[in-house]
PQR file of N, CA, C, O and H, with PARSE charges and radii, in Angstrom:
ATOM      1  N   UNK A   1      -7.219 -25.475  34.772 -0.4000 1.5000
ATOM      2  CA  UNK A   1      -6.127 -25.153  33.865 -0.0000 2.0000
ATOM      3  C   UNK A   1      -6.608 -25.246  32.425  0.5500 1.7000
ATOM      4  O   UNK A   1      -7.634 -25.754  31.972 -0.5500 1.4000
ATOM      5  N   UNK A   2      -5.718 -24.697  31.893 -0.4000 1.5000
ATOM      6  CA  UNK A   2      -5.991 -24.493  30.450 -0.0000 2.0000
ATOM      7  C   UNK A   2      -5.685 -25.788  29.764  0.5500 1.7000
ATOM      8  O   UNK A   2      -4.897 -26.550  30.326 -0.5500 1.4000
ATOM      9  H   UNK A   2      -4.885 -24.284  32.261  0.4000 1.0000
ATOM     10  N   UNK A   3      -6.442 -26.275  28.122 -0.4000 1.5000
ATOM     11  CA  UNK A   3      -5.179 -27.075  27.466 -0.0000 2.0000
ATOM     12  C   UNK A   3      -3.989 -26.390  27.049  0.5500 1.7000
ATOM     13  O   UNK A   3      -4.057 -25.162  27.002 -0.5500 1.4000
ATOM     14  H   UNK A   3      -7.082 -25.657  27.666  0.4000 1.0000
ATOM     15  N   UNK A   4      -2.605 -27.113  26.648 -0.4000 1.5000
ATOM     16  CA  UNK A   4      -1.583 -26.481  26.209 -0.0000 2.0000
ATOM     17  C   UNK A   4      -1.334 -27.378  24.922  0.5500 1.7000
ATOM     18  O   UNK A   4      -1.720 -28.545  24.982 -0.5500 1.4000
ATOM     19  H   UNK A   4      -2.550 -28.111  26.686  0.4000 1.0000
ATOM     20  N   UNK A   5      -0.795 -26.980  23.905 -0.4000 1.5000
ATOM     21  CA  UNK A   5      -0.406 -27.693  22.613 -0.0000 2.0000
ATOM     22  C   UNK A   5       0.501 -28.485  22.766  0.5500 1.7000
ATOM     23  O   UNK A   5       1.614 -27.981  22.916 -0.5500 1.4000
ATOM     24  H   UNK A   5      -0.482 -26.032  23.856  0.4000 1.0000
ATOM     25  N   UNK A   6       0.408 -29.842  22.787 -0.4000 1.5000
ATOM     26  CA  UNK A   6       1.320 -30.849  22.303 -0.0000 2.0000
ATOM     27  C   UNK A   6       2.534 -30.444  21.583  0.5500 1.7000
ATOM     28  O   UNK A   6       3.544 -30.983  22.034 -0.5500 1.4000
ATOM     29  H   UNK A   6      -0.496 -30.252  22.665  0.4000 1.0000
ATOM     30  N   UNK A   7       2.697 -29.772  20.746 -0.4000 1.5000
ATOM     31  CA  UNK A   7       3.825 -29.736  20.198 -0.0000 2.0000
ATOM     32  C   UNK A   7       4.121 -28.238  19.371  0.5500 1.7000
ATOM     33  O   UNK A   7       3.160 -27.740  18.784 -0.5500 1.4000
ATOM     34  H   UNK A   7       1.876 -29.334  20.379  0.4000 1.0000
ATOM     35  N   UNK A   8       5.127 -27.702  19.340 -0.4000 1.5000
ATOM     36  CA  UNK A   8       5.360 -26.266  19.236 -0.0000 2.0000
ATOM     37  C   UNK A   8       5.464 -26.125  17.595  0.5500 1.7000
ATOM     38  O   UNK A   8       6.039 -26.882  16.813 -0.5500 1.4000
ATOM     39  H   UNK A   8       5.908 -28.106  19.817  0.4000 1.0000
ATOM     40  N   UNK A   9       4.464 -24.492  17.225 -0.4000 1.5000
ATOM     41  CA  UNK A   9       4.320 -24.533  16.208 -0.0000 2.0000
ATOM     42  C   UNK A   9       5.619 -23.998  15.857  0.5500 1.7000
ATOM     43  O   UNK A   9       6.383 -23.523  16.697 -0.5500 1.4000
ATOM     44  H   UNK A   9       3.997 -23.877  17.860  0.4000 1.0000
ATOM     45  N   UNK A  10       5.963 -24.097  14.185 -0.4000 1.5000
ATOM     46  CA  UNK A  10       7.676 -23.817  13.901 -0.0000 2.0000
ATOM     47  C   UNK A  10       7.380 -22.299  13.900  0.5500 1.7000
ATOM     48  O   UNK A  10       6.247 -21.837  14.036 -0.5500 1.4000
ATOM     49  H   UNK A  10       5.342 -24.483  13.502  0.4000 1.0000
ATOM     50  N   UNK A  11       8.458 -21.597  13.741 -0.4000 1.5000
ATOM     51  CA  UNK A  11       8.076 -20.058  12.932 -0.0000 2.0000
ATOM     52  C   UNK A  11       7.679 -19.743  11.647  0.5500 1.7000
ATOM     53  O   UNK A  11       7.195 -18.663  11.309 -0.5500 1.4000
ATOM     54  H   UNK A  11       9.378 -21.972  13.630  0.4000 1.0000
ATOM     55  N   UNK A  12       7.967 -21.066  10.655 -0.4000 1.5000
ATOM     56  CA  UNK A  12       7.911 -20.898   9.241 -0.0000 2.0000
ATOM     57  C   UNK A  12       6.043 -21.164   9.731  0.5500 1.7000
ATOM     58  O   UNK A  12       5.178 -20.405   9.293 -0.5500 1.4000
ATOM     59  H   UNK A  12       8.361 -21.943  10.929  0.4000 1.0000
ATOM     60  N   UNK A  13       5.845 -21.869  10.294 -0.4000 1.5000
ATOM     61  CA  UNK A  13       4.561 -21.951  10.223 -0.0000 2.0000
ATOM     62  C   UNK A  13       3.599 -21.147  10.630  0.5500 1.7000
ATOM     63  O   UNK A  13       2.486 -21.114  10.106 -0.5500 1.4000
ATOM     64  H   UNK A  13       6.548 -22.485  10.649  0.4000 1.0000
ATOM     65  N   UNK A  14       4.055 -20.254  11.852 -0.4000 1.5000
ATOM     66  CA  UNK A  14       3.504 -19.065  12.068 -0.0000 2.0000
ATOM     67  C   UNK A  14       3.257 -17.742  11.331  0.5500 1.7000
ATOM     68  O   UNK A  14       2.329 -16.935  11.283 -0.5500 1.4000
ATOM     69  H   UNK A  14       4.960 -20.280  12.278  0.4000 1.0000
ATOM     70  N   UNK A  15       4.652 -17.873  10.695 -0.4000 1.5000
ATOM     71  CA  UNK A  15       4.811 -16.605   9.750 -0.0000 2.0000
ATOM     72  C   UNK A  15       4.158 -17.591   8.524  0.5500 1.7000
ATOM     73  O   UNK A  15       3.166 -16.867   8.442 -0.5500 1.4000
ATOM     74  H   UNK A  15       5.406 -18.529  10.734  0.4000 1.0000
ATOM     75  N   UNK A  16       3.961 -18.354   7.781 -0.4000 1.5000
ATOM     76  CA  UNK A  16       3.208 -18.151   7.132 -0.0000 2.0000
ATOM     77  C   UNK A  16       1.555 -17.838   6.771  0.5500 1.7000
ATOM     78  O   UNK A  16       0.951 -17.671   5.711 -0.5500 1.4000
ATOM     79  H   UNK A  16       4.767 -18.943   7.847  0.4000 1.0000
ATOM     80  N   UNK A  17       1.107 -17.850   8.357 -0.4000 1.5000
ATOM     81  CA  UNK A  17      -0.347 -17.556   8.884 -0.0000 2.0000
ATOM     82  C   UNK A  17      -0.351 -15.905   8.509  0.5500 1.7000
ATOM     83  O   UNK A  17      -1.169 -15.380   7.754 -0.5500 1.4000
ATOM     84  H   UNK A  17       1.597 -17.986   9.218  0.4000 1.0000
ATOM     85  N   UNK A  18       0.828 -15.159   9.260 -0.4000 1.5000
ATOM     86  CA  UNK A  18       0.961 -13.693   9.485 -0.0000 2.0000
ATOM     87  C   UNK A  18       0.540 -13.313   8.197  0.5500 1.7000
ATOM     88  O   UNK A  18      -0.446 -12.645   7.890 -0.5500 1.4000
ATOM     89  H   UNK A  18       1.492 -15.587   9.873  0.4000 1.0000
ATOM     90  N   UNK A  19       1.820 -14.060   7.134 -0.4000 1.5000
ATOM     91  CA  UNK A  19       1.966 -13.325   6.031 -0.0000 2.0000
ATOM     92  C   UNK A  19       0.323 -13.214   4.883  0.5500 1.7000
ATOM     93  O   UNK A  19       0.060 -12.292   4.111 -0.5500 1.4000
ATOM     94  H   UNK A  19       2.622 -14.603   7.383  0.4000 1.0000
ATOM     95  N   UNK A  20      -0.579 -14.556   5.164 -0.4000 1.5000
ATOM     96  CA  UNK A  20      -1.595 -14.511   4.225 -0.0000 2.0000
ATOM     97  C   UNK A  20      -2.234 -13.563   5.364  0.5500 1.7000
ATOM     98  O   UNK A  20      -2.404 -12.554   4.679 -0.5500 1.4000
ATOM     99  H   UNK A  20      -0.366 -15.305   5.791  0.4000 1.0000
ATOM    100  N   UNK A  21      -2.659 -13.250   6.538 -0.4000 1.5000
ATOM    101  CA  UNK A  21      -3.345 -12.247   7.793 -0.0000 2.0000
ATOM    102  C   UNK A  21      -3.112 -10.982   6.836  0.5500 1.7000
ATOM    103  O   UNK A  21      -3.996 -10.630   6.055 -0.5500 1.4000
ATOM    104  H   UNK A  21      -2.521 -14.069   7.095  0.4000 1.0000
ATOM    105  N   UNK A  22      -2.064 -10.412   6.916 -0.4000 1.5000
ATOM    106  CA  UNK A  22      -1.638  -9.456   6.696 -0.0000 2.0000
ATOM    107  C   UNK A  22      -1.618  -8.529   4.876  0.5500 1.7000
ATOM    108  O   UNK A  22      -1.573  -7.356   4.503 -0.5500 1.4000
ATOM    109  H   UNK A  22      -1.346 -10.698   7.551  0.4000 1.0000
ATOM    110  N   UNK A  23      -1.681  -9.898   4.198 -0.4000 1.5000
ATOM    111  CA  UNK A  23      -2.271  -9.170   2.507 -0.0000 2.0000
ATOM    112  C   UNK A  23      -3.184  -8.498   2.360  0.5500 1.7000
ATOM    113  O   UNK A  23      -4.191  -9.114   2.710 -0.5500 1.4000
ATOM    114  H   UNK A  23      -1.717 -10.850   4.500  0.4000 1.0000
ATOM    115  N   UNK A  24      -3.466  -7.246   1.921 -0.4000 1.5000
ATOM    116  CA  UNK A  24      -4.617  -7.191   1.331 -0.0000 2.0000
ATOM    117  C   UNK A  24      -4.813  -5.971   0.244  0.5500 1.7000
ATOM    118  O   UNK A  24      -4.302  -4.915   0.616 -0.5500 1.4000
ATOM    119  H   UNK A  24      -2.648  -6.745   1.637  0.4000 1.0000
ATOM    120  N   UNK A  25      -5.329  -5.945  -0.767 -0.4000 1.5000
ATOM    121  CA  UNK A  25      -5.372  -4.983  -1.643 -0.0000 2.0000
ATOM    122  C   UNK A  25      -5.416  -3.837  -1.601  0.5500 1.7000
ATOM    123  O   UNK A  25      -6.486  -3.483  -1.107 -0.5500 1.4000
ATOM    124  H   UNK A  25      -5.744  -6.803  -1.069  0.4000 1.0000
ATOM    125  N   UNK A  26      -4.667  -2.863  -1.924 -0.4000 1.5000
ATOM    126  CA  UNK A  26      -4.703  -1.596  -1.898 -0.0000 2.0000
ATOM    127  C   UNK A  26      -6.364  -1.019  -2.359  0.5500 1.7000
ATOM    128  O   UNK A  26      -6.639  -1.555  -3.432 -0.5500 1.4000
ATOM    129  H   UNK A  26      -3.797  -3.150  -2.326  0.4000 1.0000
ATOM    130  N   UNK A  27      -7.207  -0.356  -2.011 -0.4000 1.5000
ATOM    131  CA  UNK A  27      -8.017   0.573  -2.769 -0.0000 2.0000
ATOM    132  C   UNK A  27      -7.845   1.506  -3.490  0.5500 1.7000
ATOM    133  O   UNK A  27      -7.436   2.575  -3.037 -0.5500 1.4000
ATOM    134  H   UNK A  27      -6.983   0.079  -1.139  0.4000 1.0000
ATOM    135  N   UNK A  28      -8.054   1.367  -4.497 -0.4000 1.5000
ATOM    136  CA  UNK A  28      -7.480   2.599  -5.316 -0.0000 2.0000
ATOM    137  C   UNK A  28      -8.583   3.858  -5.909  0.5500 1.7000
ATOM    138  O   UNK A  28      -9.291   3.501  -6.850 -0.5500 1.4000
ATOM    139  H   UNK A  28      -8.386   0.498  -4.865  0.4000 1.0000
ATOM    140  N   UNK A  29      -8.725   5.021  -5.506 -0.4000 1.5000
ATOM    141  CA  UNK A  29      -9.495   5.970  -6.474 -0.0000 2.0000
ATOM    142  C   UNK A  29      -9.292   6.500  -7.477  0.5500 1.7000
ATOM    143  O   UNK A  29      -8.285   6.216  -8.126 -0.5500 1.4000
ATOM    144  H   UNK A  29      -8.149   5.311  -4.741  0.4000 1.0000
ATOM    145  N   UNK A  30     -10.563   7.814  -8.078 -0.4000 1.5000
ATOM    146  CA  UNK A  30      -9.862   8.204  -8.970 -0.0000 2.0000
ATOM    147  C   UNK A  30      -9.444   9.710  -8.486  0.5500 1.7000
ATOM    148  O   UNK A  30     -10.049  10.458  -7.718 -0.5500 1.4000
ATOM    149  H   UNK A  30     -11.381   8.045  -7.551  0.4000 1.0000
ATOM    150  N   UNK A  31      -8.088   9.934  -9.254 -0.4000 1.5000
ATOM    151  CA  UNK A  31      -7.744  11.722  -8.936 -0.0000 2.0000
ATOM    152  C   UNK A  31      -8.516  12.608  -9.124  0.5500 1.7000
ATOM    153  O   UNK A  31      -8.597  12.877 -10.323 -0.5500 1.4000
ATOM    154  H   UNK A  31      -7.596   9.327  -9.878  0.4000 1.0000
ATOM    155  N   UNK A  32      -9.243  13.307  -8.387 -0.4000 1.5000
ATOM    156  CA  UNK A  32     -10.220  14.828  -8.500 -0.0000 2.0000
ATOM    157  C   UNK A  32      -9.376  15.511  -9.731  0.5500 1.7000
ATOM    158  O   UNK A  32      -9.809  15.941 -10.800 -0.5500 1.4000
ATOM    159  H   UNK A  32      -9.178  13.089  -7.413  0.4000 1.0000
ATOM    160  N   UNK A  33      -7.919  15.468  -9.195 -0.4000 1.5000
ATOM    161  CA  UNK A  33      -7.362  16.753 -10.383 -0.0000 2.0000
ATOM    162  C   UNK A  33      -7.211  16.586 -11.777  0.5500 1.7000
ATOM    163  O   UNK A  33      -7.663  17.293 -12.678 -0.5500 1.4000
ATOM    164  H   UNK A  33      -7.566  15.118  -8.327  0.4000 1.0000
ATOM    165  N   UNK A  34      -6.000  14.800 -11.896 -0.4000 1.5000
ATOM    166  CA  UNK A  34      -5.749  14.723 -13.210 -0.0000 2.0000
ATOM    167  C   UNK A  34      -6.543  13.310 -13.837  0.5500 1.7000
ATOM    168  O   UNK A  34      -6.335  12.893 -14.976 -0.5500 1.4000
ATOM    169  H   UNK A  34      -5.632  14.226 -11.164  0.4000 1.0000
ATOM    170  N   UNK A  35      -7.258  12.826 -13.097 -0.4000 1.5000
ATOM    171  CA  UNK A  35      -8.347  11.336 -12.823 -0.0000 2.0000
ATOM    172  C   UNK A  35      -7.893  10.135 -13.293  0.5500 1.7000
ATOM    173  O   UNK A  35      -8.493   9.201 -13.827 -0.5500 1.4000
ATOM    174  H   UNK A  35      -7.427  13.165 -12.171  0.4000 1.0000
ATOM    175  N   UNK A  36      -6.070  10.396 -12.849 -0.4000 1.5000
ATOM    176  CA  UNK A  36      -5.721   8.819 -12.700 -0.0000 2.0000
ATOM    177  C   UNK A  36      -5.685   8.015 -11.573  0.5500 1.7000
ATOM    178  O   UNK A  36      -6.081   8.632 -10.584 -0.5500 1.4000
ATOM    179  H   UNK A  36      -5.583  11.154 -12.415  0.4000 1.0000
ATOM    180  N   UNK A  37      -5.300   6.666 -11.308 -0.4000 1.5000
ATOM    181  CA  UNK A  37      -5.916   5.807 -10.192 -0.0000 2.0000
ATOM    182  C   UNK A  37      -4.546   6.389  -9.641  0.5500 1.7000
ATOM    183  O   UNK A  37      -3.541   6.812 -10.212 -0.5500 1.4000
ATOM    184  H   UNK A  37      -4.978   6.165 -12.112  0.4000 1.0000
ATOM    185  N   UNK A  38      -5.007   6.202  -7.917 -0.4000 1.5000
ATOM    186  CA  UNK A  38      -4.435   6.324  -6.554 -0.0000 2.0000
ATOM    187  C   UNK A  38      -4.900   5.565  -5.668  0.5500 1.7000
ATOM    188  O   UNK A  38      -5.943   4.913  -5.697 -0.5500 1.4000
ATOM    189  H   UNK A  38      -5.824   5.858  -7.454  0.4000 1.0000
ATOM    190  N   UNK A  39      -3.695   5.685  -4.424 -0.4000 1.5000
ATOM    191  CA  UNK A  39      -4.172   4.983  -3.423 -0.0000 2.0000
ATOM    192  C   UNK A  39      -5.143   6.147  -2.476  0.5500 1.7000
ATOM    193  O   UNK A  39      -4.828   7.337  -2.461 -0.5500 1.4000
ATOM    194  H   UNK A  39      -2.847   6.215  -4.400  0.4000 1.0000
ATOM    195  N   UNK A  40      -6.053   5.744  -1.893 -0.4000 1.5000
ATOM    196  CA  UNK A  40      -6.843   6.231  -0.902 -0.0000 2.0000
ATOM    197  C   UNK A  40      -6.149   6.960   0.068  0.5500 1.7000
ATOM    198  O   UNK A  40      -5.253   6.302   0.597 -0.5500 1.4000
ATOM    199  H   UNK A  40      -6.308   4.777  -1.905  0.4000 1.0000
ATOM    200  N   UNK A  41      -6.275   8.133   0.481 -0.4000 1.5000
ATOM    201  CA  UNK A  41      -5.234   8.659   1.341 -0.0000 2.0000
ATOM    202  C   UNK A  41      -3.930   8.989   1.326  0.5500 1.7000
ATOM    203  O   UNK A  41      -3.339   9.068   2.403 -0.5500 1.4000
ATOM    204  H   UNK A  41      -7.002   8.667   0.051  0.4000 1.0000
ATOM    205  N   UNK A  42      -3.367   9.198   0.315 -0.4000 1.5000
ATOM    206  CA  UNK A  42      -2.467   9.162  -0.150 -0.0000 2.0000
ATOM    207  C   UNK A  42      -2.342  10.120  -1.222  0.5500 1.7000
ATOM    208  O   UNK A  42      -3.408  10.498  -1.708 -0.5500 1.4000
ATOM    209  H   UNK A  42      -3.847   9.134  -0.560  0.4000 1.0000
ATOM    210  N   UNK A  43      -1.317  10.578  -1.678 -0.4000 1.5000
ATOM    211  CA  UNK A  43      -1.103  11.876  -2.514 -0.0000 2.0000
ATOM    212  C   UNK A  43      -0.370  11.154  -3.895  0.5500 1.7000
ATOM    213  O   UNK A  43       0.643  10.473  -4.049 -0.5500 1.4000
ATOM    214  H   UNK A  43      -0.452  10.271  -1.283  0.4000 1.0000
ATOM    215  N   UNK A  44      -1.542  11.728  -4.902 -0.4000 1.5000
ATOM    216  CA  UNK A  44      -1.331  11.309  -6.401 -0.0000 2.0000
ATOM    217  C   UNK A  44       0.444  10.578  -6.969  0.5500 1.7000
ATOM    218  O   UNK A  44       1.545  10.869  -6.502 -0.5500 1.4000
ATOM    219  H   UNK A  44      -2.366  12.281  -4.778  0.4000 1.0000
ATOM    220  N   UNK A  45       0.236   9.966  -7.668 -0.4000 1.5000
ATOM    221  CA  UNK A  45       1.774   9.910  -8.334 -0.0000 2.0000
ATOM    222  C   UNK A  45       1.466  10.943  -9.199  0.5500 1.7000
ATOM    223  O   UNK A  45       1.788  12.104  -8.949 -0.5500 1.4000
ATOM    224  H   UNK A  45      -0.659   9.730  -8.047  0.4000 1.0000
ATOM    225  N   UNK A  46       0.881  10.621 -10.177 -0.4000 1.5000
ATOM    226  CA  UNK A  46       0.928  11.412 -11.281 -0.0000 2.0000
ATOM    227  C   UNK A  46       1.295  13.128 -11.287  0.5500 1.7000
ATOM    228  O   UNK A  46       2.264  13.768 -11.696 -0.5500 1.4000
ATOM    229  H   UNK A  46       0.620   9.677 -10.380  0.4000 1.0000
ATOM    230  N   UNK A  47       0.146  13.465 -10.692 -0.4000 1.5000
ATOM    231  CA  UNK A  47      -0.198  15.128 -10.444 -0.0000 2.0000
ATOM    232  C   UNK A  47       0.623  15.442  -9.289  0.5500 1.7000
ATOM    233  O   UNK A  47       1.043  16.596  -9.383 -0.5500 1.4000
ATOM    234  H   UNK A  47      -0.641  12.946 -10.360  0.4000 1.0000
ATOM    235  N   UNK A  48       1.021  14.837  -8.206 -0.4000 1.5000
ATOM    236  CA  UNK A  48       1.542  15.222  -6.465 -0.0000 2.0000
ATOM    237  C   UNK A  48       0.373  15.949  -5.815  0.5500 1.7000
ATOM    238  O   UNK A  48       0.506  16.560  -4.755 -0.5500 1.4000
ATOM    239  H   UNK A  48       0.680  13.900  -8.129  0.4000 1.0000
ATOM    240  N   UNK A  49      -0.668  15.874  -6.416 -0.4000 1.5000
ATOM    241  CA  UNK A  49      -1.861  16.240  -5.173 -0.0000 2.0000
ATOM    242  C   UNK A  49      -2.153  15.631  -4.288  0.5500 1.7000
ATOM    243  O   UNK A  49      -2.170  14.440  -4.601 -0.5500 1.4000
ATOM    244  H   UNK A  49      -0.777  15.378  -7.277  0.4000 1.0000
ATOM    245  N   UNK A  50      -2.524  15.866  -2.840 -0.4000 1.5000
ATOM    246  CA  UNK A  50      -3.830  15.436  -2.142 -0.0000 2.0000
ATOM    247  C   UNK A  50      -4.805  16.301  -2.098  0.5500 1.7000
ATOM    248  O   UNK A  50      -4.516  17.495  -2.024 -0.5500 1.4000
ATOM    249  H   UNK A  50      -2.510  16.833  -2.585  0.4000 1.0000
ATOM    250  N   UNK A  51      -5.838  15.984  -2.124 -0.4000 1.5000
ATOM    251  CA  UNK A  51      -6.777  17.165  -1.913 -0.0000 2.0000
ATOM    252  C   UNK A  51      -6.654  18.264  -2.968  0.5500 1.7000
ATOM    253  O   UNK A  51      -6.562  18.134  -4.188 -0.5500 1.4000
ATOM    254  H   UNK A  51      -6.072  15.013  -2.184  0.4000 1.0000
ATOM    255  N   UNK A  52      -6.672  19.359  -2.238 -0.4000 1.5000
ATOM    256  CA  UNK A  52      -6.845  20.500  -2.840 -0.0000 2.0000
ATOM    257  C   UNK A  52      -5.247  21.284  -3.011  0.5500 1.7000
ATOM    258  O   UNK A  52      -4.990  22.358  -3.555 -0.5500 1.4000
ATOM    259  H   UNK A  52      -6.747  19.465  -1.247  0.4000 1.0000
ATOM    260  N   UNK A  53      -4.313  20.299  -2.323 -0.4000 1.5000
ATOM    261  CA  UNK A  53      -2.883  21.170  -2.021 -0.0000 2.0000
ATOM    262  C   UNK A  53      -1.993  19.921  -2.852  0.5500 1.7000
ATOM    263  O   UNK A  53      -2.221  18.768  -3.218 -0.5500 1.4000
ATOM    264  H   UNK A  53      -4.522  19.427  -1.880  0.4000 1.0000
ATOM    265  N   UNK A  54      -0.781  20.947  -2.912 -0.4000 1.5000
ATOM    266  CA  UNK A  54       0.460  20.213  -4.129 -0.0000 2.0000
ATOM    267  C   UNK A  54       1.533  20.158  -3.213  0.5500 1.7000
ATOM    268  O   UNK A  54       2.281  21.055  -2.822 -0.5500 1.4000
ATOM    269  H   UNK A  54      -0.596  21.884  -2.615  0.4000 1.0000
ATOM    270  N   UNK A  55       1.469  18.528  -2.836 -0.4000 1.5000
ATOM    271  CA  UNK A  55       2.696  17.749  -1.949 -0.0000 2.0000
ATOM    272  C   UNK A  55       3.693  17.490  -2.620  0.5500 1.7000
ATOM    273  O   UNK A  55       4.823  17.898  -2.351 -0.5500 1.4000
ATOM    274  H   UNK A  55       0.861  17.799  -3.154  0.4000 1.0000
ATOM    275  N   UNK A  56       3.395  16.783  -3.571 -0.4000 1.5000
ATOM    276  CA  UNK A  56       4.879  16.688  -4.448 -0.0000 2.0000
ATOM    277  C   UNK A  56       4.910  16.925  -5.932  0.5500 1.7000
ATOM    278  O   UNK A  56       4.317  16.255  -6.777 -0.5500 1.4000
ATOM    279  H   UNK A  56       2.477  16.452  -3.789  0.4000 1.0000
ATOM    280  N   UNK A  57       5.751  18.065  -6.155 -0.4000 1.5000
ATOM    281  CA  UNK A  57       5.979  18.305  -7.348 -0.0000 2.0000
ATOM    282  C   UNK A  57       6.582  17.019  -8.181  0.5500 1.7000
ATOM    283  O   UNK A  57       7.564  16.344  -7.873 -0.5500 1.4000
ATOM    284  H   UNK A  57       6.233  18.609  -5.468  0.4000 1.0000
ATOM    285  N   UNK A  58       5.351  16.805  -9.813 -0.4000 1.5000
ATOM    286  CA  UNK A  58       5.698  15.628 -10.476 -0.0000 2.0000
ATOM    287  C   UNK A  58       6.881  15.868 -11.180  0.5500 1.7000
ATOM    288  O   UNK A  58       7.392  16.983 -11.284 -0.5500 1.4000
ATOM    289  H   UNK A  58       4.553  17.353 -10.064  0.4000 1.0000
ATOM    290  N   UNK A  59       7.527  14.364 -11.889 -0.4000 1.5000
ATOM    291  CA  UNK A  59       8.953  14.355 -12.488 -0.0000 2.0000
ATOM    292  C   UNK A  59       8.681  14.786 -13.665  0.5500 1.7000
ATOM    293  O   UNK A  59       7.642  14.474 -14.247 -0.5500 1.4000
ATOM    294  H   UNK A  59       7.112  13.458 -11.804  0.4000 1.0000
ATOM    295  N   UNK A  60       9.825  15.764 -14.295 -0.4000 1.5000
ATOM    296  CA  UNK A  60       9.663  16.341 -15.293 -0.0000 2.0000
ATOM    297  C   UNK A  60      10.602  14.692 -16.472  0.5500 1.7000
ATOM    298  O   UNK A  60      11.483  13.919 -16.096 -0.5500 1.4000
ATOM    299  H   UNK A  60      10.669  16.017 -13.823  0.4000 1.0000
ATOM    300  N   UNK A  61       9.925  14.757 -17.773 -0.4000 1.5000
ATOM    301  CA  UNK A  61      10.663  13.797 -18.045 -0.0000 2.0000
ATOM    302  C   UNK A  61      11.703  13.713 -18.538  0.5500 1.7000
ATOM    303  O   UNK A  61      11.815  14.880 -18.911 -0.5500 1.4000
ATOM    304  H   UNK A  61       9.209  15.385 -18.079  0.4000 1.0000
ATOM    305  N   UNK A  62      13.107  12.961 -19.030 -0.4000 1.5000
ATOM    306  CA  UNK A  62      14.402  13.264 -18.982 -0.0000 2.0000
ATOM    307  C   UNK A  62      14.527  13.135 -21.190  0.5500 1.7000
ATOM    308  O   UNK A  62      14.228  12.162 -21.882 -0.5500 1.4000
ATOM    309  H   UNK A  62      13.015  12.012 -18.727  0.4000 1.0000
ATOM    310  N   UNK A  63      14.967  14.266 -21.570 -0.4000 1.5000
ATOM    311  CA  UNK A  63      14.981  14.449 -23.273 -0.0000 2.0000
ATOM    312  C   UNK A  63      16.874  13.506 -22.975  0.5500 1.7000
ATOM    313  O   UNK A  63      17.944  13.780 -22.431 -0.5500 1.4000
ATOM    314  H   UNK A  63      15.211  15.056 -21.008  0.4000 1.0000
ATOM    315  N   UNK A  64      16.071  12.021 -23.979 -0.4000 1.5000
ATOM    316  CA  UNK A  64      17.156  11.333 -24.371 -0.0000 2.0000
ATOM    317  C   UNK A  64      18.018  11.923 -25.828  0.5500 1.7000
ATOM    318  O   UNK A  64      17.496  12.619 -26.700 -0.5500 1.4000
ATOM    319  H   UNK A  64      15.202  11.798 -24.421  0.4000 1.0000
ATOM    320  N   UNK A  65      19.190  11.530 -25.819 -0.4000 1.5000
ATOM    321  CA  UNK A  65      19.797  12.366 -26.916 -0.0000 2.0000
ATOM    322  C   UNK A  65      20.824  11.117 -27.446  0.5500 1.7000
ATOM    323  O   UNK A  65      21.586  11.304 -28.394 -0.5500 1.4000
ATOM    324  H   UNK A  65      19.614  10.965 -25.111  0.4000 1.0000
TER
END
């Protein structure tokens, strides 16, 4: 047989294992098109590129008055 643990871990204590497991920094590149930072795989904020194609058209900005 196996050992078994004496005493049961809480959930706060588990989930706080998960939660540091589970961090980790985004990578960020630079844009081919307009060469601001992005995430890897992922389609520009700035420009709405990936690649070579236009996923999302960017926000035009709003004239305060």
């Amino acid at each position: 047989m196996t050992p078994l643990p004496k005493r049961r871990h809480s959930t706060r204590r588990g989930g706080k294992r998960e939660a540091a497991i589970s961090k980790s920094i985004p990578i960020l590149q630079k844009c081919p098109k307009c060469g601001s930072a992005k995430i890897s795989h992922q389609a520009c904020r700035n420009c709405g590129y990936y690649g070579d194609i236009q996923i999302i058209l960017p926000k035009k900005p709003k004239d305060k008055k």
